[in-house]
N, C-alpha and C positions, 0 to 999 in steps of 0.2 A: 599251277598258273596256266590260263589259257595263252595258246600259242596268238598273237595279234596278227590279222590280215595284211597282205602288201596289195596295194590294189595300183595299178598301172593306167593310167589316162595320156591316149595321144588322140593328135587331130591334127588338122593343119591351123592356120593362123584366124582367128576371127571364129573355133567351131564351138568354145564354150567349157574346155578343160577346165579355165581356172572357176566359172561357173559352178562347175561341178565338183572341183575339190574342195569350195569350202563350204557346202551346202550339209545343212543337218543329217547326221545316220540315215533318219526316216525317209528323207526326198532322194538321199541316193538307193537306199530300199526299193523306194517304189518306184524310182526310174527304172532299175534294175528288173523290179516286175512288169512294167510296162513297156521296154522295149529288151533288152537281151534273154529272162526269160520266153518271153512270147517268141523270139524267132528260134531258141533252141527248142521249146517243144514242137515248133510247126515243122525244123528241117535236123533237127540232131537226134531226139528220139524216135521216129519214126525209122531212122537209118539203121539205128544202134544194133538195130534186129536180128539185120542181114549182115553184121560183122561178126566173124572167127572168134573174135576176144576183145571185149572192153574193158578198159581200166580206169574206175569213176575215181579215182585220186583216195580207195580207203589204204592201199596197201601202202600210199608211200614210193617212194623214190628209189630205197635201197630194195623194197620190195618188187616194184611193179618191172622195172628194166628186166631183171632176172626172168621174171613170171616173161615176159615179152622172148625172149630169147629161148628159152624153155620150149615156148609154143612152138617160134619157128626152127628147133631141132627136130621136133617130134614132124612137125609136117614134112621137112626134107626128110628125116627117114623113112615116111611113109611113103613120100615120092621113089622112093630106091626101090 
């Protein structure tokens, strides 16, 4: 069974939340494509480049902290 999405909507008062939570799969899609895709590819990957370690969410939670910690051991003993 597929794990189901939790998707998190704030704003201030008057910004269109409830708009948007009860609007069909497809239009929150294509919101999604039309304004939060478009600024992550124009200011998130272009970054991603020049970081040490990215963590795109495959490995997981119990996975990814470790892998995080792991990294910066090895950096401070390279700093010694």
């Amino acid at each position: 069974m597929k794990k189901p999405y939790i998707v998190g909507i704030s704003g201030g008062s008057c910004s269109g939340k409830s708009t948007l939570a009860y609007k069909p799969r497809e239009k929150i899609a294509q919101r999604y494509l039309d304004t939060v895709r478009y600024r992550h590819d124009e200011f998130v990957e272009p970054t991603r480049w020049h970081a040490d370690i990215v963590l795109n969410g495959t490995f997981g939670k119990c996975k990814g902290v470790p892998a995080v910690v792991a990294f910066i051991q090895s950096q401070m003993s390279a700093a010694l």
